[in-house]
Backbone as JSON, one array per atom type, in Angstrom:
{
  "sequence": "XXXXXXXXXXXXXXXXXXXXXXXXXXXXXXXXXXXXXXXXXXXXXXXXXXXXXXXXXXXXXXXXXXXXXXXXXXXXXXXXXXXXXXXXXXXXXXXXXXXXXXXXXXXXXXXXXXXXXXXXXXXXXXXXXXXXXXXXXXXXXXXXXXXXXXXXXXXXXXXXXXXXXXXXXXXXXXXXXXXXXXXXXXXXXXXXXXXXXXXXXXXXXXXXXXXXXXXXXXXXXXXXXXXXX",
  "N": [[98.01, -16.75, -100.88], [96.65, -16.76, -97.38], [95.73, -14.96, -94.88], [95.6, -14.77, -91.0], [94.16, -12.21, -88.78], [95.36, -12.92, -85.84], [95.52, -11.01, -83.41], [93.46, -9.04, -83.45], [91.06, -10.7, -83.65], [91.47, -12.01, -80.96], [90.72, -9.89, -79.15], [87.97, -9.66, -79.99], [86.96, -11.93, -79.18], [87.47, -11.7, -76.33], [86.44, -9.39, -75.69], [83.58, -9.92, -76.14], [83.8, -11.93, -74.18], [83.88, -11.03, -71.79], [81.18, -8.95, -71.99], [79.05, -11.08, -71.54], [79.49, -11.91, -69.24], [78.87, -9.79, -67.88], [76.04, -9.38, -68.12], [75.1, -11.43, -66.96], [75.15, -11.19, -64.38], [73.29, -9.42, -63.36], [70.44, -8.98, -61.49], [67.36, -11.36, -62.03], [63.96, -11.73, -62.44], [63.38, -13.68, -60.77], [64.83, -13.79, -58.77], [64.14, -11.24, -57.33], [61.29, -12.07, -56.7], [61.94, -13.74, -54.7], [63.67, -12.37, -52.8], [61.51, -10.54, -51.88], [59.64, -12.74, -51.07], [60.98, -13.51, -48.91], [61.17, -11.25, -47.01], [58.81, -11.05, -46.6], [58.18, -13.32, -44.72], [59.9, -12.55, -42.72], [58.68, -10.69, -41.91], [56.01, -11.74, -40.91], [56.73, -13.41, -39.0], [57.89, -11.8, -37.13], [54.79, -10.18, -36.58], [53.88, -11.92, -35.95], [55.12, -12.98, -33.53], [55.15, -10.45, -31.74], [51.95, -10.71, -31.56], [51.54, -12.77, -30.06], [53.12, -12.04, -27.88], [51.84, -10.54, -27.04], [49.15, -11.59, -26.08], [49.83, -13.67, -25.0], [50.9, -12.18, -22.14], [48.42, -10.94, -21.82], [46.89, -12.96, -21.09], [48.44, -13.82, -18.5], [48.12, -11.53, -16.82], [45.29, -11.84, -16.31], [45.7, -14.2, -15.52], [46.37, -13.62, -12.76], [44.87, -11.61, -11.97], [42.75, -13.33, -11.65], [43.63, -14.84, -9.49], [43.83, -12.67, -7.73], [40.93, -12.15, -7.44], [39.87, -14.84, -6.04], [41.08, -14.49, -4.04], [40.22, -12.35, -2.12], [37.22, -13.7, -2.57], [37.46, -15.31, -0.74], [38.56, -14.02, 1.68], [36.03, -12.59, 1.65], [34.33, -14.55, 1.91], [34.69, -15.3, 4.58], [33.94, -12.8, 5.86], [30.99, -12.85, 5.47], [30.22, -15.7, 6.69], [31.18, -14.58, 9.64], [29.13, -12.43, 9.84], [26.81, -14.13, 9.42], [27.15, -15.66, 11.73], [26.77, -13.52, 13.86], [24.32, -12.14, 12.92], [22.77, -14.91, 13.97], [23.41, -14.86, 16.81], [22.74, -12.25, 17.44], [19.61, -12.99, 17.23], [19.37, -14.53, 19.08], [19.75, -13.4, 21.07], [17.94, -11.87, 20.85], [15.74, -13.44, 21.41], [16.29, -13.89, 23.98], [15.98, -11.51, 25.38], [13.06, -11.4, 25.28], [11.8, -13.21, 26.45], [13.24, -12.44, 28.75], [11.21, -10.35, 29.23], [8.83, -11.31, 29.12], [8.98, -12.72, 30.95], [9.54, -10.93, 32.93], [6.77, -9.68, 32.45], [4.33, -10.99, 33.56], [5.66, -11.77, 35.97], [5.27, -9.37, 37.15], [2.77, -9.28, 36.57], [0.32, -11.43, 38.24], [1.32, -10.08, 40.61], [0.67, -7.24, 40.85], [-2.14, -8.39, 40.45], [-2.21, -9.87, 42.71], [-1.73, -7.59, 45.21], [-4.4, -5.54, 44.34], [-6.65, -7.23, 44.53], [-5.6, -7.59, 47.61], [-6.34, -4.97, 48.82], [-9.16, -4.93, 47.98], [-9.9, -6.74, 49.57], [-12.24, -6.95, 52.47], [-12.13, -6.18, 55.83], [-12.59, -8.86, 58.61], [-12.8, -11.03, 56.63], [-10.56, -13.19, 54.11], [-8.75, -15.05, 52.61], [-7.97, -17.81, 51.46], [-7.52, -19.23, 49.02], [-5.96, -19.18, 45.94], [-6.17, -19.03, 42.39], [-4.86, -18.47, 39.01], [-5.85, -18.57, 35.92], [-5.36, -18.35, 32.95], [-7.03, -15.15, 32.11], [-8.91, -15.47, 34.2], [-10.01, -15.56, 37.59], [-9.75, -17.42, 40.42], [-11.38, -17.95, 43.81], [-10.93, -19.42, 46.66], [-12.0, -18.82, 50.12], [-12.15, -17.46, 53.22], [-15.19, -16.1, 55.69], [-16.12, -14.07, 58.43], [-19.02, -13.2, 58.51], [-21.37, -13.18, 56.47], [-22.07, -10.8, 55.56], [-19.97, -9.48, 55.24], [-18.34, -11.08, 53.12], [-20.3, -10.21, 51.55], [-19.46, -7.73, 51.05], [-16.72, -7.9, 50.32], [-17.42, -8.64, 47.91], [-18.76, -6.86, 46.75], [-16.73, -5.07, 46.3], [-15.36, -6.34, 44.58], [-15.89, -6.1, 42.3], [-16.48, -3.12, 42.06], [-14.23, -2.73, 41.11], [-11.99, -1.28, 38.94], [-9.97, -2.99, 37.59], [-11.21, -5.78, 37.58], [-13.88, -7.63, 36.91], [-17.35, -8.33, 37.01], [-18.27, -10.28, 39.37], [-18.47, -13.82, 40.0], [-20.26, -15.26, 42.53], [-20.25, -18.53, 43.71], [-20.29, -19.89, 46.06], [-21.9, -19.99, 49.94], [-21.02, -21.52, 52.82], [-21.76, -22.31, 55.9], [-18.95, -23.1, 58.22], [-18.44, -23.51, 60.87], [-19.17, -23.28, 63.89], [-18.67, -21.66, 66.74], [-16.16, -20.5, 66.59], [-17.96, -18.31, 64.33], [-18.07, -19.06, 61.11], [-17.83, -18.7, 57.97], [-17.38, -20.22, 54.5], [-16.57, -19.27, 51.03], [-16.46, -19.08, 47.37], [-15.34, -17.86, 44.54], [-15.61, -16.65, 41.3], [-13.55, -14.6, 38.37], [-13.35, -12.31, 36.01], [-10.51, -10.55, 34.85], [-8.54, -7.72, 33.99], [-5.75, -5.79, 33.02], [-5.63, -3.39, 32.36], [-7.68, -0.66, 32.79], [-11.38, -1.13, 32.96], [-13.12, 0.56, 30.41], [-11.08, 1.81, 29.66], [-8.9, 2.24, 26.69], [-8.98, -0.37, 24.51], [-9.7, -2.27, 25.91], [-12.57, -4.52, 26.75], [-15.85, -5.56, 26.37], [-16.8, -8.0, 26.64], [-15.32, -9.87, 27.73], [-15.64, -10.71, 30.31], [-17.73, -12.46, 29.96], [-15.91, -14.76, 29.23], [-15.46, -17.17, 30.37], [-14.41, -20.23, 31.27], [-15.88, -23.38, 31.15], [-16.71, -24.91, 34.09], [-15.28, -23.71, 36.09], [-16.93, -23.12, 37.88], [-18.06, -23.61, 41.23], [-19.27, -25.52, 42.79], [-22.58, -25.11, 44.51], [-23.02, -26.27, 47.84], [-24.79, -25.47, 49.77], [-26.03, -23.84, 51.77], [-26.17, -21.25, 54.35], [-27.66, -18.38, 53.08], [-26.36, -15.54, 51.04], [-26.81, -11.94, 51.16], [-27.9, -9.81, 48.73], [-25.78, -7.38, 47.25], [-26.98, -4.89, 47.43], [-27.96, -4.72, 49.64], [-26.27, -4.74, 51.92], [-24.28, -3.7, 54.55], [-22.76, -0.75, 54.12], [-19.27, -0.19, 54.43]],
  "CA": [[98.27, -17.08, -99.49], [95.37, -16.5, -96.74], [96.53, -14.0, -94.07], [94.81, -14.21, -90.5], [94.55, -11.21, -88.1], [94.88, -13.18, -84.85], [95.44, -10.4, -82.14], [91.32, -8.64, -83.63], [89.8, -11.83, -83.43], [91.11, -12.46, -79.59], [89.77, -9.04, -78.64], [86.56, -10.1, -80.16], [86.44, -12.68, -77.98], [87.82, -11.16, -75.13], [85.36, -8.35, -75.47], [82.92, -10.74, -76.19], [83.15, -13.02, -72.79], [83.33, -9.85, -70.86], [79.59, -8.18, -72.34], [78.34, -12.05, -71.24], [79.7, -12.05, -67.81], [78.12, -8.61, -67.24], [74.6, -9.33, -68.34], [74.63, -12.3, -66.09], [74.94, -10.56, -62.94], [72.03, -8.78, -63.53], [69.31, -10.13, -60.82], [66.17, -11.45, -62.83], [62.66, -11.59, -61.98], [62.94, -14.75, -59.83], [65.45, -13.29, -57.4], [63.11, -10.52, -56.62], [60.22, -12.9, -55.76], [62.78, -14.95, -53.36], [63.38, -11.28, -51.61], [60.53, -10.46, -51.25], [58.77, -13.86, -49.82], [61.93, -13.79, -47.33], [60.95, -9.97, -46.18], [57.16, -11.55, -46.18], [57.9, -14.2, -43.84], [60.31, -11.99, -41.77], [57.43, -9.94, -41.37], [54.75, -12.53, -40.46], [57.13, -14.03, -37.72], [57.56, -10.61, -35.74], [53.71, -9.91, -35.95], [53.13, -13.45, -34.82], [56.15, -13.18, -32.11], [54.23, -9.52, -30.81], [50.93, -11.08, -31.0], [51.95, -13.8, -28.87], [53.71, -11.78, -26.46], [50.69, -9.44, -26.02], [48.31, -12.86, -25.64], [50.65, -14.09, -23.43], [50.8, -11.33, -21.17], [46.67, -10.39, -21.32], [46.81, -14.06, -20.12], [49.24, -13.51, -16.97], [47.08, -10.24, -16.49], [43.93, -12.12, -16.29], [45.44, -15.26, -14.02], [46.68, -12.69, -11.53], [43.22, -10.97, -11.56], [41.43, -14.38, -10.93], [44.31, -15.19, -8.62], [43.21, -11.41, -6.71], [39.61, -12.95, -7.06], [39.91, -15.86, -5.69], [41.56, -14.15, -2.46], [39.0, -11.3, -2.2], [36.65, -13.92, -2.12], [37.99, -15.91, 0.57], [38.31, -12.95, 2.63], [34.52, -12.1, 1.38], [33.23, -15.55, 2.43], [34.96, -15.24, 5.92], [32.89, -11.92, 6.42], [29.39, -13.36, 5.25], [30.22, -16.15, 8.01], [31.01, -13.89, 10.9], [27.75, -11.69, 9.64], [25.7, -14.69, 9.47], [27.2, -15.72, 13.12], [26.58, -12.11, 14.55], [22.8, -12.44, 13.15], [22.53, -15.59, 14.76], [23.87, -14.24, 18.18], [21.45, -11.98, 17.94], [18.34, -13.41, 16.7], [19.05, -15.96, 19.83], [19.81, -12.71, 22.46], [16.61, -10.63, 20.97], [14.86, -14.08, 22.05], [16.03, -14.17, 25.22], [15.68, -10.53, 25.6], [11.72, -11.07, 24.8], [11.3, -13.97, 27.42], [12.89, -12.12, 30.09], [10.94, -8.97, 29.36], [7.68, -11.63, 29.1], [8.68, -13.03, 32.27], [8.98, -9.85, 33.89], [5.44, -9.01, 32.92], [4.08, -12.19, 33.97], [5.84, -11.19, 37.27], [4.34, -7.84, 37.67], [0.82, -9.51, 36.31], [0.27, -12.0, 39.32], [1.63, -9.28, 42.08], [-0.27, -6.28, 40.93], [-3.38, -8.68, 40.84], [-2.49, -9.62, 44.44], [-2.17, -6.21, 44.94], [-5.44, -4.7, 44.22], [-7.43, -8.05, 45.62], [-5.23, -7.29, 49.22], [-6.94, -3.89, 49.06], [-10.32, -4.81, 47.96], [-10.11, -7.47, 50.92], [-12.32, -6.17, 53.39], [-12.19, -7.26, 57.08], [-13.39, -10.27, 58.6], [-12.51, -11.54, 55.32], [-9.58, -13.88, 54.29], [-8.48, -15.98, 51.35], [-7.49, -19.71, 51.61], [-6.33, -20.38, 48.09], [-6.19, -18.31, 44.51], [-5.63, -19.57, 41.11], [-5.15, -17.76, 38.06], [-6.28, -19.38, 34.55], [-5.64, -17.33, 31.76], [-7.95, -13.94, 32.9], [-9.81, -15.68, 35.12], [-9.5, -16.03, 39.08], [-10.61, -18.26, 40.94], [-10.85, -17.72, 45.0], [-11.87, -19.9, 47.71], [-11.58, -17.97, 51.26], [-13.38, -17.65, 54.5], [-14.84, -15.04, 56.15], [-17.0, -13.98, 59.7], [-20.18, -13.17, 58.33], [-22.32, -13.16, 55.56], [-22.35, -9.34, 55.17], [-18.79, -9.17, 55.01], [-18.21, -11.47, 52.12], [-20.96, -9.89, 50.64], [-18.82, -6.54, 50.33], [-15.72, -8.33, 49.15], [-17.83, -9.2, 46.4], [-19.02, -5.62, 46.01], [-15.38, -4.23, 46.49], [-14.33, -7.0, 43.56], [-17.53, -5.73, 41.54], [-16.77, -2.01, 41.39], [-13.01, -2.25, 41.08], [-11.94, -1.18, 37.07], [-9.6, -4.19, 36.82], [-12.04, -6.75, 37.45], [-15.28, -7.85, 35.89], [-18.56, -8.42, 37.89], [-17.58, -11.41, 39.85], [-19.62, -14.64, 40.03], [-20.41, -15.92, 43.88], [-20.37, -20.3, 43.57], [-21.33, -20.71, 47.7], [-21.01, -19.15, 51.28], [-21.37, -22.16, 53.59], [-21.17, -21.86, 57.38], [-17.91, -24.12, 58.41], [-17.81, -23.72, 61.92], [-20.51, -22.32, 64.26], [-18.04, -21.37, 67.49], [-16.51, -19.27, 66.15], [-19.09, -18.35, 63.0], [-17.27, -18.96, 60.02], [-18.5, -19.14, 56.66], [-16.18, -20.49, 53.14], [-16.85, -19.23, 49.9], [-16.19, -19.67, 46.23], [-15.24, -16.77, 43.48], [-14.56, -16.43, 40.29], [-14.34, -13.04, 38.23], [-12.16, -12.04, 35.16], [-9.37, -9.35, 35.18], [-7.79, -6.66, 33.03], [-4.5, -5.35, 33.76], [-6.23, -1.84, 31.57], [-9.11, -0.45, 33.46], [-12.45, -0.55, 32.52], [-13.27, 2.03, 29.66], [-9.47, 2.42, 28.64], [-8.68, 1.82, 24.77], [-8.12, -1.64, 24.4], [-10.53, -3.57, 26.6], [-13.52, -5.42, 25.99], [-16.84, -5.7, 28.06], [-16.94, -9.55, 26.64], [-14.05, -10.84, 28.91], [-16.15, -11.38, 31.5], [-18.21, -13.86, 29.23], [-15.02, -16.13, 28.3], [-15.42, -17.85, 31.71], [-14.38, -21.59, 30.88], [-16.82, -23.77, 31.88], [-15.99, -26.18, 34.93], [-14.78, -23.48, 36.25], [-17.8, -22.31, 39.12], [-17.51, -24.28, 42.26], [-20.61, -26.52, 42.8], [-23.32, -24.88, 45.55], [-23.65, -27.36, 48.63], [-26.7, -25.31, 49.96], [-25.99, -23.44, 53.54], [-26.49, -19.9, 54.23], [-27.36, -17.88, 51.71], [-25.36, -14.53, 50.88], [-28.23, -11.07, 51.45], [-27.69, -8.96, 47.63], [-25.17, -6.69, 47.88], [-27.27, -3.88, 47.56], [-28.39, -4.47, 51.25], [-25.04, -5.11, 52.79], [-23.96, -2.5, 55.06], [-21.53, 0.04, 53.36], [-18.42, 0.17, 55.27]],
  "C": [[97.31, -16.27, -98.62], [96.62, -16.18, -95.49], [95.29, -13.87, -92.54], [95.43, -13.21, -89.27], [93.88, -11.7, -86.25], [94.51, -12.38, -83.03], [94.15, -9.68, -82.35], [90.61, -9.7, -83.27], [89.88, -12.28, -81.94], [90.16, -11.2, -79.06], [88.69, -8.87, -78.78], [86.42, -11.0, -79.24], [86.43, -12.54, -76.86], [87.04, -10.22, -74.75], [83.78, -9.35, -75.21], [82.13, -11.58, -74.73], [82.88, -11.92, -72.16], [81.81, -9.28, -70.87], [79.11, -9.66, -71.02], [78.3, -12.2, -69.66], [79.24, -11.1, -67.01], [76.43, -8.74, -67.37], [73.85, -10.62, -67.21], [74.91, -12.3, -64.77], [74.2, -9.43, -62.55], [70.7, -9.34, -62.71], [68.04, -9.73, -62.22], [65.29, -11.32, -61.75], [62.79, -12.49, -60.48], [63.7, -14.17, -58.65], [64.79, -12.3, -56.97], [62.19, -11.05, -55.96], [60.68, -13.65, -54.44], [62.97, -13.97, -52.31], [62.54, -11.14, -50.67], [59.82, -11.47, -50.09], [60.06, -13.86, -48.13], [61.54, -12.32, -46.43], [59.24, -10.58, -45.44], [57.52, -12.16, -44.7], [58.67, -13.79, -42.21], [59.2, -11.21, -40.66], [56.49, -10.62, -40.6], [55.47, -12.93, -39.32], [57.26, -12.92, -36.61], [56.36, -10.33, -35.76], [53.49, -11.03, -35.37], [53.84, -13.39, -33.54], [55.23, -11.8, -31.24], [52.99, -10.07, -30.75], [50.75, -11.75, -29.76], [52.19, -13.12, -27.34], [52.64, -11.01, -25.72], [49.63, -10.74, -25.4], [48.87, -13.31, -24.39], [50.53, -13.18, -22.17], [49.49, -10.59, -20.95], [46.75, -11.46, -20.35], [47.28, -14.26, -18.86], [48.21, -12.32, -16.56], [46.04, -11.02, -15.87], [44.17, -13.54, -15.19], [45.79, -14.17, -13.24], [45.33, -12.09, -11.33], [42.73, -12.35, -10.71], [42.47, -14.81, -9.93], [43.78, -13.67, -7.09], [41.51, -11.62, -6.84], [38.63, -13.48, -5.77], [40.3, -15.57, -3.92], [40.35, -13.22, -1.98], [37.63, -12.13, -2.0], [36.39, -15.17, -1.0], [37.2, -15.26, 1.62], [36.59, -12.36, 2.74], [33.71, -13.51, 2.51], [33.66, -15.28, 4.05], [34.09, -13.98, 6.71], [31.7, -12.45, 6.47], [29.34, -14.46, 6.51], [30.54, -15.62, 9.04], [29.6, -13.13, 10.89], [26.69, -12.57, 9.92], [25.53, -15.24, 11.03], [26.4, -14.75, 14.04], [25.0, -12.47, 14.21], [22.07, -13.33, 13.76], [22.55, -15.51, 16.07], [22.76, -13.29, 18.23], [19.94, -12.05, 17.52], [18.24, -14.16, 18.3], [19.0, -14.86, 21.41], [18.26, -12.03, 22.15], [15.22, -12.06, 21.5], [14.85, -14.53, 23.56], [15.62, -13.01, 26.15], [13.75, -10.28, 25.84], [11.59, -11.84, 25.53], [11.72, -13.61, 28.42], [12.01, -10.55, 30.26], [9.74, -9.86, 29.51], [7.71, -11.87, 30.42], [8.51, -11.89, 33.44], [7.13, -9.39, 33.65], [4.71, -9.91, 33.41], [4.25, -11.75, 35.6], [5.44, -10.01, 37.89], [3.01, -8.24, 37.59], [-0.07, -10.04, 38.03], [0.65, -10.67, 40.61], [1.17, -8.16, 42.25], [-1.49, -6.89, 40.9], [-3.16, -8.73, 42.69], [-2.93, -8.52, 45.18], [-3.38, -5.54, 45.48], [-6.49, -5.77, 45.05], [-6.96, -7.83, 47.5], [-6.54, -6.23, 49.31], [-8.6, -3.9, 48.67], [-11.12, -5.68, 48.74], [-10.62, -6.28, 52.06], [-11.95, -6.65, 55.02], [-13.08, -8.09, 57.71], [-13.56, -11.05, 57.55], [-11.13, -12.02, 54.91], [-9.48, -15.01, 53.07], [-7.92, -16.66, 51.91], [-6.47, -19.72, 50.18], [-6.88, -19.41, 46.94], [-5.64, -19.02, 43.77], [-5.93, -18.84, 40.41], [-4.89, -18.77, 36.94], [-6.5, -18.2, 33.55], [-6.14, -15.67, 32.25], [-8.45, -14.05, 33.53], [-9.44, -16.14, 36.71], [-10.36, -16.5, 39.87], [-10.33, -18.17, 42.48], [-11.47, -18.65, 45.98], [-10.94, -19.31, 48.94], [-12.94, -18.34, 52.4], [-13.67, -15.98, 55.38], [-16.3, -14.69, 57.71], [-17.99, -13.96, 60.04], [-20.73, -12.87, 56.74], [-21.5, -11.83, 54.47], [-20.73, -9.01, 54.51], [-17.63, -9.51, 53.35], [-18.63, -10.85, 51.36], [-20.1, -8.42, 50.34], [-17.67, -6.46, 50.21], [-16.32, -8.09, 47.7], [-18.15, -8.07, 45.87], [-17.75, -4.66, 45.74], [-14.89, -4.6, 45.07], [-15.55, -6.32, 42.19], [-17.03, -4.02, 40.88], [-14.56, -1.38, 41.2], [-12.78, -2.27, 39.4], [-10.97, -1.85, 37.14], [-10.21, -5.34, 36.57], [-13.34, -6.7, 36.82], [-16.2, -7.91, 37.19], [-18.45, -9.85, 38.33], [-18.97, -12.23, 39.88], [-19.15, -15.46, 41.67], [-20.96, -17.19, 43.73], [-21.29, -19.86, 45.2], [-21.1, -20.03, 48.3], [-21.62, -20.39, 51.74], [-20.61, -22.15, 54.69], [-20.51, -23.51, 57.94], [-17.82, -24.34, 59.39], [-19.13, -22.12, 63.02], [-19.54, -21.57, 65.67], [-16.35, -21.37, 67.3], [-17.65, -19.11, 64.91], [-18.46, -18.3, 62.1], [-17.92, -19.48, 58.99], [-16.94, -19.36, 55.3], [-17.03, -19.61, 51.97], [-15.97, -19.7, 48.46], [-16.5, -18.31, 45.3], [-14.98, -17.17, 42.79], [-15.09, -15.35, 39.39], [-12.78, -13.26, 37.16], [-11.41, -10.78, 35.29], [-8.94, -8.73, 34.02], [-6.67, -6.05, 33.54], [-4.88, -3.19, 32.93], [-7.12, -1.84, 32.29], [-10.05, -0.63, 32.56], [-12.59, 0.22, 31.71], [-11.87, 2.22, 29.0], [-9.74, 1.77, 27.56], [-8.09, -0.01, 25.19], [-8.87, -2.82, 25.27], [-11.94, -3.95, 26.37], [-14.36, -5.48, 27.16], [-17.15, -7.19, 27.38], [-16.06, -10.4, 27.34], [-15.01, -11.53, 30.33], [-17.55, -12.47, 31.32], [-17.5, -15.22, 28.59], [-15.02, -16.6, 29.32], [-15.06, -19.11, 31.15], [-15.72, -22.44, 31.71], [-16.47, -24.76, 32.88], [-15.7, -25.16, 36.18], [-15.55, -22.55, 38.12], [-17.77, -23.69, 40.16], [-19.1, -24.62, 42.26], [-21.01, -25.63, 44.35], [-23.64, -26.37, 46.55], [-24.73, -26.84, 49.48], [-26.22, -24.91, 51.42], [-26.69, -22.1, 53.29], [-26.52, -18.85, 53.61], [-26.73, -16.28, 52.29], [-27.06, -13.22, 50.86], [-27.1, -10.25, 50.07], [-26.62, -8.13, 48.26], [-25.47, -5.5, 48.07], [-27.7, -3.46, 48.67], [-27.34, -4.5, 52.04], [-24.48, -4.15, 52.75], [-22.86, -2.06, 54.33], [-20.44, 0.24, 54.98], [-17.56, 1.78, 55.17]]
}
């Protein structure tokens, strides 16, 4: 008769499942790799989430700059147009500044020639009519006698604004009283004679046209004979 010993053989088995159920809660290889890639990808999404946020925020940085730009050069262009105004304003006053400083000399030119011709007017002597052309003056006048004209002409002769005058005519206009006309013309310098800056050829730019035609009366005696007053 065969005899079995069933309460050893459960604890074999009972021991048995237990070892099996312990060895298989043992992580393997593959559950490490599954860790890991999940720590990986944890990882890669916060450097990508800080990259971002720093990109992002250079980018706000950098519109706000070109946004402080963009104003800055607003405000810039609005200066360069008042500056370019202001240079215009005065580019247009330093030209009016320069035509009334021309016109004043213009106005002093004409009235200091008068001027010095009053005073180198002698008597019995008398101007009709003056024109000025450029440097040159042109006189027609009348005067009592001969002699008298003749030391206008020496008065206009040794004065250092004028040149050596040229005598066109003396013709006698009127016999009761005795009146004679003449005809000048003589160039001018507002510099004397000899000062820096003037020229003994001025009194060769005469235009031409510009001498009064001789109609032939009484002639004029040199002025080297005509009494000194």
């Amino acid at each position: 008769m065969i005899k079995i010993n069933l309460v050893r053989e459960g604890r074999a088995v009972r021991g048995t499942g237990t070892a099996v159920s312990s060895a298989s809660a043992v992580p393997g290889p593959t559950n490490l790799n599954n860790v890991f890639l999940a720590i990986a990808l944890i990882a890669g999404v916060v450097v990508a989430g800080g990259w971002y946020f720093l990109e992002n925020r250079k980018l706000a940085e950098r519109q706000d700059l070109l946004v402080q730009k963009r104003a800055e050069a607003k405000r810039l262009e609005a200066i360069i147009k008042e500056v370019d105004n202001y240079k215009k304003q005065k580019e247009s006053l330093k030209t009016r500044i320069d035509l009334i400083n021309q016109l004043k000399q213009n106005q002093k030119g004409p009235a200091r020639l008068m001027d010095r011709i009053s005073q180198d007017l002698p008597d019995l002597v008398w101007l009709d009519k003056m024109s000025v052309v450029g440097n040159t003056v042109s006189l027609d006048g009348r005067g009592l006698n001969p002699n008298a004209i003749a030391n206008f002409v020496e008065s206009i002769k040794n004065d250092p604004m004028f040149e050596e005058p040229d005598l066109g005519s003396v013709t006698q206009v009127s016999s009761v009283p005795l009146v004679y006309s003449y005809t000048m013309n003589f160039h001018f310098n507002y510099a004397p004679k000899g000062a820096p800056g003037t020229t003994e050829a001025a009194a060769k730019s005469a235009a031409p046209g510009n001498e009064a035609p001789a109609t032939g009366t009484a002639a004029v005696p040199p002025a080297s004979t005509a009494p000194k007053r």
